[in-house]
C-alpha positions as CSV (number, residue, x, y, z in Angstrom):
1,X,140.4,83.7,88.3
2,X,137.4,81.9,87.4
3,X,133.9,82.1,89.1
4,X,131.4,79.7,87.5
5,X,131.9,79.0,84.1
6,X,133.2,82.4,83.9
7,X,137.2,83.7,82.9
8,X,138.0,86.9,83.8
9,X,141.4,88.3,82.0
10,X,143.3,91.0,84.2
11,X,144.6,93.8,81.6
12,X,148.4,92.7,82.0
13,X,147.0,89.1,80.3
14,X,144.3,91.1,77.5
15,X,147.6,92.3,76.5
16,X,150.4,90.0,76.6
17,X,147.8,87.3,74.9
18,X,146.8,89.6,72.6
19,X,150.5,90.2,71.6
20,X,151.5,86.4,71.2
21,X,148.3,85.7,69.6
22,X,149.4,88.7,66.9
23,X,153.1,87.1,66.3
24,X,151.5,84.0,65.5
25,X,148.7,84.6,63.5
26,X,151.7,87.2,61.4
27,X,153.5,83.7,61.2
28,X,151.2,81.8,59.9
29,X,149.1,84.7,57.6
30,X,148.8,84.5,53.9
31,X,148.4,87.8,52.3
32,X,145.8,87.8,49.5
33,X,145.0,90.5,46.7
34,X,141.7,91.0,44.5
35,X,141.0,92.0,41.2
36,X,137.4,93.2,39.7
37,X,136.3,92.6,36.7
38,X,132.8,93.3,34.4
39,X,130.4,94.7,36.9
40,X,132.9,94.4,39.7
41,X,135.5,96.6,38.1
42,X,137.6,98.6,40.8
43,X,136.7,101.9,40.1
44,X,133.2,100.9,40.2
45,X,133.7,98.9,43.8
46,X,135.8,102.1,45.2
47,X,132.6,104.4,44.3
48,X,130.5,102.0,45.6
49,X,132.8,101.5,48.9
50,X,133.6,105.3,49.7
51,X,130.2,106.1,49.4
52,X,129.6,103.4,52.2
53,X,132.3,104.8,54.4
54,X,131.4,108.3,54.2
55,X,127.7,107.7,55.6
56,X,129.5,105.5,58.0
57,X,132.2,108.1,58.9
58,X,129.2,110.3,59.7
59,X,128.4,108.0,62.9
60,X,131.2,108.9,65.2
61,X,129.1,110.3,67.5
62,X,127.4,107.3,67.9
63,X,130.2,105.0,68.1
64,X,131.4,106.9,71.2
65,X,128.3,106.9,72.6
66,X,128.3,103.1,72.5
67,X,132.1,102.8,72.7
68,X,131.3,104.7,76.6
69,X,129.8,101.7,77.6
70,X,132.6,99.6,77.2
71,X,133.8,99.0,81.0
72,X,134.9,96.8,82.9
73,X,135.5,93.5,81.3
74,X,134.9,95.0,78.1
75,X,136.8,97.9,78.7
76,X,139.2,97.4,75.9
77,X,136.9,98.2,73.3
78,X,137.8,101.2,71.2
79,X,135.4,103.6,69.1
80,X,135.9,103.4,65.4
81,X,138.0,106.3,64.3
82,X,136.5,107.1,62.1
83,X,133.8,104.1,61.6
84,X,133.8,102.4,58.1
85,X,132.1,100.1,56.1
86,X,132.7,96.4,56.5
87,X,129.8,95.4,54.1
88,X,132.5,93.6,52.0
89,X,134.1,91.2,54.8
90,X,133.7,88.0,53.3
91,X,133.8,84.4,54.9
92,X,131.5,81.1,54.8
93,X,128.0,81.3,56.5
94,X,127.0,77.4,58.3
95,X,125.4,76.3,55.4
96,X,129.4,76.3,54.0
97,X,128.6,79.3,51.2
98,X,130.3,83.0,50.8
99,X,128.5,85.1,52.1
100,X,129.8,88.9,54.0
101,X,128.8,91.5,56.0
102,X,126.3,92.8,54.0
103,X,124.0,89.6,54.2
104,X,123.5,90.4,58.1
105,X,122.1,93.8,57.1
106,X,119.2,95.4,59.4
107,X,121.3,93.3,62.2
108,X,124.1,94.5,64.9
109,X,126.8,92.0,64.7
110,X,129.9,91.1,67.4
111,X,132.4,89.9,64.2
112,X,134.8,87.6,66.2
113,X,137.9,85.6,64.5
114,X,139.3,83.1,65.9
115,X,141.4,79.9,65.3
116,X,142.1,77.1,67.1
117,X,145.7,77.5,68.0
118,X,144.6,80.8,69.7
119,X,145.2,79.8,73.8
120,X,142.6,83.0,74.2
121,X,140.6,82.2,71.7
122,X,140.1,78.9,74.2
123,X,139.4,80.9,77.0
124,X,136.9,83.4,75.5
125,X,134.6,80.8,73.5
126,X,132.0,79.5,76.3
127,X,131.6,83.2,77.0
128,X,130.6,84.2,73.7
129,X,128.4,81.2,73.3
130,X,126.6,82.5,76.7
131,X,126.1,85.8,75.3
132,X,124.7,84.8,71.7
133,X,122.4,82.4,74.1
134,X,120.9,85.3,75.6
135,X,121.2,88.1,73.6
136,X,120.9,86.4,70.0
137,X,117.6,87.4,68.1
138,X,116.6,89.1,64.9
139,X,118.7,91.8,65.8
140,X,121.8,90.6,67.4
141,X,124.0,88.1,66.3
142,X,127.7,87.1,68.1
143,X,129.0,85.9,64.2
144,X,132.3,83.9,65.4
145,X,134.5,83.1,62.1
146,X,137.4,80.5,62.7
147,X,140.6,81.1,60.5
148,X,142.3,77.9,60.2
149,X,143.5,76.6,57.5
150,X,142.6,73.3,55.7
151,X,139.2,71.5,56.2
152,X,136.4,71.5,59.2
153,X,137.5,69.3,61.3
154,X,139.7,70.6,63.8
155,X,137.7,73.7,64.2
156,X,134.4,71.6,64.7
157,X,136.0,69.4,67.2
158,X,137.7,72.6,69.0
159,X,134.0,73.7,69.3
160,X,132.6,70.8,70.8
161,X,135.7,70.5,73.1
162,X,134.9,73.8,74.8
163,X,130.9,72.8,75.0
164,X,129.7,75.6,72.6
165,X,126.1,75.0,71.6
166,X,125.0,78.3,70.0
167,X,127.2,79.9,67.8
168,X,126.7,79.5,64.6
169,X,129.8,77.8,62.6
170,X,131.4,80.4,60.6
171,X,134.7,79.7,58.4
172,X,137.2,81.4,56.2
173,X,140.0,79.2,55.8
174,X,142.0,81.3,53.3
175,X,142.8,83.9,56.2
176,X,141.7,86.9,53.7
177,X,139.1,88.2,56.5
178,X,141.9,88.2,59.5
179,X,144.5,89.6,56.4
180,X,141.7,92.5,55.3
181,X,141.3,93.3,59.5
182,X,145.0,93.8,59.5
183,X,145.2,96.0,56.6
184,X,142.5,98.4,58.1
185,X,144.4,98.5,61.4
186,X,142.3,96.8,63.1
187,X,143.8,93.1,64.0
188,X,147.1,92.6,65.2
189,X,146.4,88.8,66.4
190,X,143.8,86.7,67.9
191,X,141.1,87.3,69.1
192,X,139.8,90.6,67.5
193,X,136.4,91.3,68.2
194,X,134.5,93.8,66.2
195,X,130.8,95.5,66.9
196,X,129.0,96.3,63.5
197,X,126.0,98.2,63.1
198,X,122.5,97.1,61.3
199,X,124.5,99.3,58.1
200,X,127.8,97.1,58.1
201,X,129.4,100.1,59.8
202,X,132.2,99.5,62.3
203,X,131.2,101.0,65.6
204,X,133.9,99.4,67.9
205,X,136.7,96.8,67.8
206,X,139.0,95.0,70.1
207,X,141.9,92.8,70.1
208,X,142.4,90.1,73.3
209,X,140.0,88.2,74.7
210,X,137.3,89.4,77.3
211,X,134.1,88.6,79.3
212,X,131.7,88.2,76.7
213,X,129.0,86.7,79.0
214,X,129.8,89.3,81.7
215,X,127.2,91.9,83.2
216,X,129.3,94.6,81.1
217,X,129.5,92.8,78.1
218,X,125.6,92.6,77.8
219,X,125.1,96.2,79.0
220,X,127.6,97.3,76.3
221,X,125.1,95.5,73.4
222,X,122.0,97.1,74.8
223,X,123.6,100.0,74.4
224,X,124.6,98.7,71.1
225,X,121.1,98.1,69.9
226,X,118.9,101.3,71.9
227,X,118.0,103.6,69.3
């Protein structure tokens, strides 16, 4: 039901969306591999990532402490088990360049794919406009990155369809980001949310849509951002 500009997803709909929004993003997913090279080599990115994760693994009391405050219309957040660095997600910034994780450092970050095919993805927008309205500052950024393929168009006008004003306009149209969430286990379709610490380190993560603009929702980012 809808109260305002509000949408409110029972948990019978969080998961059924969730669930057709995962068969089609499988059907439509391009599966990408890297190589290193020079400074970049692999062994020298692995030493560099595990060291990451391990001082990340080393917050799981704190992502369940934040993770508790995940009720209500956000109560399908989970805790990172164990949390990990996502320093190395990569996908364009608004000015159109690369840029990842690691350039939002010092900054708590609600990672949200989405694509324009997504019927949830619809539904969830305004709300996490609303929320990056009020809660965006210096330290808290809702960082929505659309997944479609080919150029900006579509997405752009999808944006303006749905009246969204704040987000910034994040892209990745090779699909490597959603393809690197679904190797980690942590996207089976669209919308998958994700709440990152000022270290790149996964606290929480969802998949479905929910109230982003939503009493809970803003509770669960002070909580997010309390010391």
């Amino acid at each position: 039901m809808a109260d305002g500009n509000r949408f409110f997803f029972p948990a019978t709909r969080l998961v059924l969306a969730a669930l057709v929004a995962g068969v089609l993003a499988g059907a439509v997913a391009v599966y990408v591999s890297e190589s290193g090279s020079g400074n970049n080599a692999p062994d020298q990115v692995a030493a560099v990532t595990g060291k990451d994760d391990a001082a990340c693994a080393a917050k799981a009391g704190r992502a369940k402490q934040v993770a508790a405050k995940a009720v209500g219309q956000v109560a399908a957040l989970q805790p990172a088990d164990p949390p990990q660095s996502l320093k190395g997600l990569a996908f364009n910034g608004p000015d159109g360049k690369p840029m990842t994780i690691a350039d939002h450092a010092g900054k708590t970050v609600l990672l949200n794919l989405w694509a324009t095919w997504c019927a949830p993805c619809r539904a969830e927008m305004p709300a996490l406009d609303a929320l990056q309205k009020e809660k965006g500052s210096n330290a808290f950024e809702v960082v929505a990155v659309n997944v479609d393929t080919g150029d900006d168009t579509k997405p752009r006008k999808f944006l303006k369809d749905v009246g969204v004003e704040t987000l910034g306009f994040y892209r990745d149209p090779t699909i490597a980001l959603f393809n690197e969430a679904k190797t980690r286990g942590l996207a089976l379709g669209l919308p998958v949310s994700m709440l990152i610490d000022p270290d790149g380190c996964l606290i929480a993560h969802m998949n479905g849509p929910a109230e982003w603009s939503s009493p809970d929702a803003k509770r669960l980012v002070e909580a997010a951002l309390a010391p």
